[in-house]
C-alpha positions as CSV (number, residue, x, y, z in Angstrom):
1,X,-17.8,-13.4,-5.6
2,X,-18.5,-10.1,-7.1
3,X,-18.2,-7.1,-5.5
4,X,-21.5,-5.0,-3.9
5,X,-21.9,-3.6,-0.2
6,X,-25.4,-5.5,0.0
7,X,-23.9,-8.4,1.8
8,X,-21.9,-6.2,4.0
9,X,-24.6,-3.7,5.0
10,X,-26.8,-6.5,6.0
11,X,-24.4,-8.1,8.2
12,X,-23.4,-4.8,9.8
13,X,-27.3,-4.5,10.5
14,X,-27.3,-7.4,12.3
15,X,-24.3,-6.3,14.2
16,X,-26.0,-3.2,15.6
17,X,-24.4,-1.0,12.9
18,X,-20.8,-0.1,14.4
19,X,-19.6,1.6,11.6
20,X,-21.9,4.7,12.4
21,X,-20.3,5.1,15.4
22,X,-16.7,5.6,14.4
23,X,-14.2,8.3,15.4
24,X,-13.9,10.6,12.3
25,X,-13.1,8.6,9.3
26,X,-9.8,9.3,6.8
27,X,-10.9,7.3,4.0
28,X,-8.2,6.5,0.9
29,X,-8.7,4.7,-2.2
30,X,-5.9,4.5,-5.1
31,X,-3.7,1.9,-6.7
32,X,-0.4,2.7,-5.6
33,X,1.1,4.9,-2.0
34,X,-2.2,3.5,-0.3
35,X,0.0,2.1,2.4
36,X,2.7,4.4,2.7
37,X,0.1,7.3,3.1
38,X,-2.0,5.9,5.7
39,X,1.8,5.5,7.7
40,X,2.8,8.8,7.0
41,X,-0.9,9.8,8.5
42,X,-0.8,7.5,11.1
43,X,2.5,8.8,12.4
44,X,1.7,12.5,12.0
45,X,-1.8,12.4,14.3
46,X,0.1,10.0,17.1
47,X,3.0,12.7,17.2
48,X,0.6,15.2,18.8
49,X,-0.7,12.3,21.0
50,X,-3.6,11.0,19.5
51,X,-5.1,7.8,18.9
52,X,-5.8,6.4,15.7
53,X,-7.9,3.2,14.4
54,X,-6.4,1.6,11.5
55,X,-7.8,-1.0,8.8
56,X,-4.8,-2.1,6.1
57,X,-5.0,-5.6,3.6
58,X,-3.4,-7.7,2.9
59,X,-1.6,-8.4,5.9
60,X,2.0,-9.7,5.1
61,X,2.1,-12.2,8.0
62,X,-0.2,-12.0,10.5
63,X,-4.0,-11.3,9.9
64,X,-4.3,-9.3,13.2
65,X,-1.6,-6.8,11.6
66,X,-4.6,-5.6,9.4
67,X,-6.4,-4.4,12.2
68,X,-5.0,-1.4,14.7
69,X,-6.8,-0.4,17.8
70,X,-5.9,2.9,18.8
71,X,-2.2,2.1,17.3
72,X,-2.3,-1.4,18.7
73,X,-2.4,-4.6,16.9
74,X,-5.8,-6.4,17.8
75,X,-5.2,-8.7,20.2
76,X,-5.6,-12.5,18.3
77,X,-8.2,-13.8,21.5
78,X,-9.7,-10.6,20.9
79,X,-9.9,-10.7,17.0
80,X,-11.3,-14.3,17.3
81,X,-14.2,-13.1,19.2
82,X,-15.3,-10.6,17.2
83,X,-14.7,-13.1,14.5
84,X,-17.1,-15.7,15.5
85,X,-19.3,-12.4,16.5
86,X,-19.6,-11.9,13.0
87,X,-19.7,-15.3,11.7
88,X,-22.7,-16.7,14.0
89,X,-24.5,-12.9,12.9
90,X,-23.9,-13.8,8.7
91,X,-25.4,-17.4,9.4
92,X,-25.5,-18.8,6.3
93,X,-25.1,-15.7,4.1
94,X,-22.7,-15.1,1.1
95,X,-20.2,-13.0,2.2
96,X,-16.5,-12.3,0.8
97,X,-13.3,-13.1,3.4
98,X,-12.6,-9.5,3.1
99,X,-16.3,-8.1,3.8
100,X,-15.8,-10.4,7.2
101,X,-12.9,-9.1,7.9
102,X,-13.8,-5.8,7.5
103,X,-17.2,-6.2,9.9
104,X,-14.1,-7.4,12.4
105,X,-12.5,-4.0,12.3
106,X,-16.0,-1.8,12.2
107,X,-16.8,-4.0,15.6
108,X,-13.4,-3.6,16.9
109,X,-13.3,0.8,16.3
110,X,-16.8,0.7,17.6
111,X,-16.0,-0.3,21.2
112,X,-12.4,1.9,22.2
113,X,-12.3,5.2,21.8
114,X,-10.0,6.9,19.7
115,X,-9.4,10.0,17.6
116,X,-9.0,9.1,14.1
117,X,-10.1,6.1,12.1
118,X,-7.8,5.5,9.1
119,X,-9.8,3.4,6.2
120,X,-8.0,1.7,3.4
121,X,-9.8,0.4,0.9
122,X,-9.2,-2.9,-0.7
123,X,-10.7,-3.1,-3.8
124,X,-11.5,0.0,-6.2
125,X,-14.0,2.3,-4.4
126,X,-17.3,2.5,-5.2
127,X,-18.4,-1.0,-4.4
128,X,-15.7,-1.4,-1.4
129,X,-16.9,-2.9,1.8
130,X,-15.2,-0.3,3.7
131,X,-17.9,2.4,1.6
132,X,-20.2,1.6,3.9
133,X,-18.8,5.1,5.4
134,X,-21.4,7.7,4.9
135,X,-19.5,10.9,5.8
136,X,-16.1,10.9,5.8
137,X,-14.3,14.2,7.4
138,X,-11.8,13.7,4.8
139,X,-11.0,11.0,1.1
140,X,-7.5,10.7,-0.1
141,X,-7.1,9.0,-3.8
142,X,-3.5,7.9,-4.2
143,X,-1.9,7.5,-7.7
144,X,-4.2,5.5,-10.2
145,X,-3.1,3.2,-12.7
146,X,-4.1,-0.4,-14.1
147,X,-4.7,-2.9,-11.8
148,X,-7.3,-5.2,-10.7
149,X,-8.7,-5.0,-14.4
150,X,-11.2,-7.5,-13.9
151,X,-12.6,-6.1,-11.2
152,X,-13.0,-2.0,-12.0
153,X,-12.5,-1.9,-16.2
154,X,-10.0,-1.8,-18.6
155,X,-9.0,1.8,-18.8
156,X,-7.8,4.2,-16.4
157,X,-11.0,6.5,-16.9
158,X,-12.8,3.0,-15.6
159,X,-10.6,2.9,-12.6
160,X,-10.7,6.6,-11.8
161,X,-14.3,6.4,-11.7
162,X,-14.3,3.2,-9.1
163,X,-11.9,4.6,-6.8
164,X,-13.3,8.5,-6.7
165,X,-16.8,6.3,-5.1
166,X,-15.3,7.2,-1.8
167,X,-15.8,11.2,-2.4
168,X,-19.0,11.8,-0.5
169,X,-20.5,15.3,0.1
170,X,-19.9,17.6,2.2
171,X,-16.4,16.8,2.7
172,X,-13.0,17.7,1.2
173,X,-11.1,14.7,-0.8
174,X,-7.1,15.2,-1.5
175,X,-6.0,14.2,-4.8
176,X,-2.3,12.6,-5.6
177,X,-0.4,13.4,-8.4
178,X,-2.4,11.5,-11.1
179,X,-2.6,11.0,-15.2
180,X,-4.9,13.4,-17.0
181,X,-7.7,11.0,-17.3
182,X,-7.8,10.3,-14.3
183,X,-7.9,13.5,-12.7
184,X,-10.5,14.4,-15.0
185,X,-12.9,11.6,-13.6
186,X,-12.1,12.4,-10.0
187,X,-12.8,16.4,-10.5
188,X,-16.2,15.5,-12.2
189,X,-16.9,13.0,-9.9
190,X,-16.3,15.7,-6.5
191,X,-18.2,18.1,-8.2
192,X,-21.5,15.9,-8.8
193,X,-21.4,15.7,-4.7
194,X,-20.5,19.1,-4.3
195,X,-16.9,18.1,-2.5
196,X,-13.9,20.2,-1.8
197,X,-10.9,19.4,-3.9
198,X,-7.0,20.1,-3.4
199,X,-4.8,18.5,-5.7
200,X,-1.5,17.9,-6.3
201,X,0.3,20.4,-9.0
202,X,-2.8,23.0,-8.4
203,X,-2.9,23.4,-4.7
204,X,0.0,21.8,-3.4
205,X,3.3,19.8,-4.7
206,X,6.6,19.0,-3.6
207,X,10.0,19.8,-4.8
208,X,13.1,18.0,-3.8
209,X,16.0,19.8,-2.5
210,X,19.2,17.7,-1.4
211,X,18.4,16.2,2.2
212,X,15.1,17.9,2.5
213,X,12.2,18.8,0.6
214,X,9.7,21.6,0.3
215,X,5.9,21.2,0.3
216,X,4.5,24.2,-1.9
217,X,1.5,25.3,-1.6
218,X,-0.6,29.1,-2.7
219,X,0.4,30.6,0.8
220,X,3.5,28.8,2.3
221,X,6.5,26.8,2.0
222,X,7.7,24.4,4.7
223,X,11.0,22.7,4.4
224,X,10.8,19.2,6.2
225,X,13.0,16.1,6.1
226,X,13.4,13.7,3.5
227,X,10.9,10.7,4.8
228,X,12.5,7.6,6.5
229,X,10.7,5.2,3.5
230,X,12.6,4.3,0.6
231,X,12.4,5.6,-2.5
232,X,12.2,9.4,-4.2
233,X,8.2,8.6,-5.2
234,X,8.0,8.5,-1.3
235,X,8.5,12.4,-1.4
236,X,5.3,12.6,-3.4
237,X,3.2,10.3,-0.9
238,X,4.3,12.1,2.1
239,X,3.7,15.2,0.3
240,X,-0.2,14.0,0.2
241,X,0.1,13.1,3.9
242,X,1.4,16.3,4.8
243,X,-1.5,18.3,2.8
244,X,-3.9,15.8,4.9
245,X,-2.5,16.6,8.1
246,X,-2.4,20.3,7.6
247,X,-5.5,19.6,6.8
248,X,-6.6,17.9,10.6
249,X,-4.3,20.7,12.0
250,X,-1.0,19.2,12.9
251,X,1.8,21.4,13.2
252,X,5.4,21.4,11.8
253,X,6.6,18.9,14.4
254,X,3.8,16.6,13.6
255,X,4.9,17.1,10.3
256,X,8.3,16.2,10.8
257,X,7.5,13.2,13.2
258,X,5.7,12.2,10.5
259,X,8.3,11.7,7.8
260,X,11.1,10.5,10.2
261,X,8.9,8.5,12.8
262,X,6.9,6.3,10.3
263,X,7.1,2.8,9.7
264,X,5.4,0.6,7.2
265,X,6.2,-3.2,6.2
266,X,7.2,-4.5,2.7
267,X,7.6,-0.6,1.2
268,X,11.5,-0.7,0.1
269,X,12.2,-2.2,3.4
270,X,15.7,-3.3,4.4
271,X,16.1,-6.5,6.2
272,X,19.8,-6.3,8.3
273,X,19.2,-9.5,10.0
274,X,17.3,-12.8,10.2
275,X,17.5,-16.4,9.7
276,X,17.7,-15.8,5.8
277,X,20.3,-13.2,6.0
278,X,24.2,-13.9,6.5
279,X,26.0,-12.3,9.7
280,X,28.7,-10.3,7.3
281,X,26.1,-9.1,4.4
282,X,28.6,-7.4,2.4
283,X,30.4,-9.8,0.3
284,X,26.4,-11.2,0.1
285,X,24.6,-8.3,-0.9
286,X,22.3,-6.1,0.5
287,X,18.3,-7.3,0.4
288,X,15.5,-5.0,0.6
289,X,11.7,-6.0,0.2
290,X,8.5,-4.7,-1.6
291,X,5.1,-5.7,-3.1
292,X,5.0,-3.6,-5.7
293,X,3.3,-5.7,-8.8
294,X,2.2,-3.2,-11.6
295,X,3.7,-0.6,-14.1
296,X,3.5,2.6,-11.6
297,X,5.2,0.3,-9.1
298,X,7.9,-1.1,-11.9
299,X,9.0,2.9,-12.7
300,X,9.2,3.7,-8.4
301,X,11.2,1.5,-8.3
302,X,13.9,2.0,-10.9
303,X,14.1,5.6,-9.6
304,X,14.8,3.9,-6.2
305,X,17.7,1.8,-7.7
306,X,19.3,3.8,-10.5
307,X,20.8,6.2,-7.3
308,X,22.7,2.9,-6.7
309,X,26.6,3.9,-7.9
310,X,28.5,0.6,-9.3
311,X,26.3,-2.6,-8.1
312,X,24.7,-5.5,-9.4
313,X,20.9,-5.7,-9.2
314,X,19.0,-8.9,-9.0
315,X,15.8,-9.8,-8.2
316,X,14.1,-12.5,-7.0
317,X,10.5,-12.2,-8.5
318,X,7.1,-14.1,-7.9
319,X,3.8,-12.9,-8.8
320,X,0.3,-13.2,-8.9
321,X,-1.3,-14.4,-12.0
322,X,-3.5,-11.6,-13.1
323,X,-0.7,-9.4,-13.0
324,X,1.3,-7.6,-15.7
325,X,4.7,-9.4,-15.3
326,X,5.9,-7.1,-18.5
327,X,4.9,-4.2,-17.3
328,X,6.0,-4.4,-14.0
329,X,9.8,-5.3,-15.0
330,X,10.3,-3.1,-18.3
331,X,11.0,0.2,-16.2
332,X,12.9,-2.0,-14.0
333,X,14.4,-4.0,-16.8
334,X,18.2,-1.4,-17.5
335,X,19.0,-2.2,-14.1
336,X,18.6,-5.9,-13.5
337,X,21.8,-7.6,-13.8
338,X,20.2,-11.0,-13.2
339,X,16.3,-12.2,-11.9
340,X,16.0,-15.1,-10.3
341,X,12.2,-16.3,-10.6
342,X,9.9,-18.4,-8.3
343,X,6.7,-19.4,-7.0
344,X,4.9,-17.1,-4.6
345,X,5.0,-20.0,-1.6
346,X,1.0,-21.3,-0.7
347,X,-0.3,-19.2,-3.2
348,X,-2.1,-21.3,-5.7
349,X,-2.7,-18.4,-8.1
350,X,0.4,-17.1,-8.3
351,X,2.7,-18.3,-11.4
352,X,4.7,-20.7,-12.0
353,X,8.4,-19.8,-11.8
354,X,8.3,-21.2,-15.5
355,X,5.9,-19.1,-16.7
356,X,7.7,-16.3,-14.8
357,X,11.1,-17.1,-16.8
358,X,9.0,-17.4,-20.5
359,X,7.9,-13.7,-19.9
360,X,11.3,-12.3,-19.0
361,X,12.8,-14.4,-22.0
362,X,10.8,-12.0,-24.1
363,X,12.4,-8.8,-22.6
364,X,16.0,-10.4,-22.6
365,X,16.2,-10.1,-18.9
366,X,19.3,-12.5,-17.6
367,X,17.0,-15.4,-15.9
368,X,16.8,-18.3,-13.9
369,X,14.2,-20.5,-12.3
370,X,14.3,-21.7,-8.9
371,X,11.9,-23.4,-6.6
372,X,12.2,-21.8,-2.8
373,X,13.3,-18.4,-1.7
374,X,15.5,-19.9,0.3
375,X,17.1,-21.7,-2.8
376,X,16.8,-18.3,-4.7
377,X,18.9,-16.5,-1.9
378,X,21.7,-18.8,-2.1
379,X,22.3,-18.7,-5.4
380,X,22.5,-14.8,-5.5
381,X,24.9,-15.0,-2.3
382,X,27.0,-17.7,-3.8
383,X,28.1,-15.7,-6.8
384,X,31.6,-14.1,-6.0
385,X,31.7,-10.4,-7.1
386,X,34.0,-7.5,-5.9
387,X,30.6,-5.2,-6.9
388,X,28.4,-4.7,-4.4
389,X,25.0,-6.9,-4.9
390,X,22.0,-5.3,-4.4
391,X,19.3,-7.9,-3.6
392,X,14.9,-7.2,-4.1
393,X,12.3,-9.9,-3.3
394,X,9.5,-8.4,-5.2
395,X,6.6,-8.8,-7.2
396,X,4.0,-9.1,-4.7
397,X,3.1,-8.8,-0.7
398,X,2.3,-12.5,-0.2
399,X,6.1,-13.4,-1.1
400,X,7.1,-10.4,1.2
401,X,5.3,-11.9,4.1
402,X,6.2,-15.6,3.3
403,X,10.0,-13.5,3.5
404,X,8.7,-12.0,6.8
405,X,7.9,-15.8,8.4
406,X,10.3,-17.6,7.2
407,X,13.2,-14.9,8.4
């Protein structure tokens, strides 16, 4: 089903239009940091006490999590009403899974108050179901790179243009760190609608210092803590989230709360216990988790493991099958001292773990195939090493949340 906010817009119509009501929107598009900014966001605005609606995808076990009332998850009896709301409303209307889900979360904002409503859009920009939004008070565009090529073009100019659909005017839109080519798209685009721009390396950036950080801009400098999420390209996320806050006038302890109270799923996340995980973990290794699934993600996270002293990296890979298994593991690729590759479980377009171990064969990556996480666990426990084992289940959040239920 191709992507347009026709079948959308006609189904919110019917449902008395809830996304006109909203609390003021934050609306952010981009390929990679989505997530991690809207925590980083999330935790900053709730540190001063307010309440903030929140719309994520994909959910990693639980559809509900996609939806946040004022903070909350949705309450499943409560989700399922406004579900067959929307359902009986469509009749027999196309309409996407995601363009239902998201007329779910509009109807849900719509009725409890809040503050904030955080938007993350699922797919590109421009044609988005959540760009229904006619005035945003503020647009965030995360790091752009290729991904979802079928979908928004070939080339990052392509890509840059779908995502920067979100800029509307009359409002500001914050602008990550991004390629040349892409910035140029987004500038061009804000300025056709007459939007306020601050971007990253012109009006603000972030420089690491050890334990801390500073976020730079014209005027000031504010030292704040290195944020709780894994990983040195966090620094440059929160660094976004910061200018965003300052923007909705949070001060430095919402600042602060922001980096060292957040939390988000699947992001570098380390998993201490669970039925997958052995009591004693050290002989067994160490296992983190993250979706990451495409080149920018591939190069965060070989920063993230290359400040590992004297370990053994392996990873236990699935993916979907439009991605770029290549250019996902080639950053990656110095590091891994053995990948173990399966099948994303209940995923039927995911690849085969075969197909998996055929593409790493290519980049001499030290492989195996296997048919179960479970199955791919064991084998990386059962080899004896006095090195410390480092272990990532990565290559896509469906196999982080079939990690997250099975655990």
């Amino acid at each position: 089903m191709g992507l347009n906010k026709l079948r959308i817009s006609k189904l919110l119509n019917k449902i008395g239009n809830p996304h006109e009501s909203l609390p003021p929107v934050i609306h952010i598009a981009g390929t990679n940091g989505k997530g991690s900014t809207v925590a980083f966001i999330k935790a900053g605005l709730e540190s001063r006490g307010d309440k903030v609606h929140v719309f994520t995808s994909p959910h990693l076990v639980d559809i509900t999590e996609r939806i946040l009332i004022a903070g909350k998850k949705i309450d499943l009896k409560h989700f399922n009403v406004l579900l067959e709301e929307c359902v009986k409303a469509n009749g027999n209307n196309d309409l996407s899974f995601f363009e239902l889900i998201t007329a779910v979360a509009f109807l849900a904002f719509s009725r409890e108050k809040a503050h904030w409503t955080i938007l993350e859009v699922g797919l590109g920009g421009r044609l988005d179901s959540t760009n229904v939004i006619k005035s945003p008070l503020l647009s965030i565009i995360t790091p752009i790179s290729m991904d979802h090529q079928e979908f928004l073009g070939n080339n990052i100019k392509k890509i840059a243009f779908e995502k920067s659909g979100i800029i509307k005017e009359n409002s500001k839109v914050i602008i990550s760190k991004q390629k040349n080519a892409a910035l140029k798209v987004i500038k061009n685009e804000a300025n056709k609608v007459d939007c306020k721009t601050y971007i990253y390396g012109n009006d603000f950036k972030a420089k690491y210092c050890k334990n801390s950080f500073l976020f730079i801009t014209k005027r000031k400098k504010i030292k704040l803590p290195i944020p709780l999420l894994n990983g040195i390209h966090q620094i440059e996320n929160a660094s976004v989230s910061i200018a965003a806050l300052i923007e909705l006038k949070c001060r430095k302890k919402n600042l602060v709360d922001a980096l060292t109270k957040v939390s988000w799923q699947g992001r570098l996340q380390k998993i201490e216990k669970g039925k997958l995980i052995p009591k004693n973990s050290e002989p067994n290794g160490e296992v983190f988790l993250d979706g990451g699934h495409n080149k920018s993600a591939g190069i965060a996270l070989s920063k993230w493991v290359k400040n590992f002293e004297k370990i053994k990296f392996y990873i236990i890979l699935g993916m979907m099958n439009n991605k770029d298994v290549e250019g996902f593991l080639k950053p990656i690729k110095p590091y891994i001292y053995k990948l173990i590759a399966i099948k994303i479980p209940q995923q039927k377009n995911s690849y085969d773990a075969k197909d998996i171990f055929e593409k790493t064969k290519s980049l001499d990556i030290n492989s195996q195939v296997t048919e179960s996480l479970e199955k791919a666990l064991q084998i990386v426990y059962n080899e004896k090493t006095y090195i410390p084992k480092i272990i990532l289940i990565t290559g896509s959040l469906y196999l982080v949340g079939s990690f997250l239920e099975k655990n």
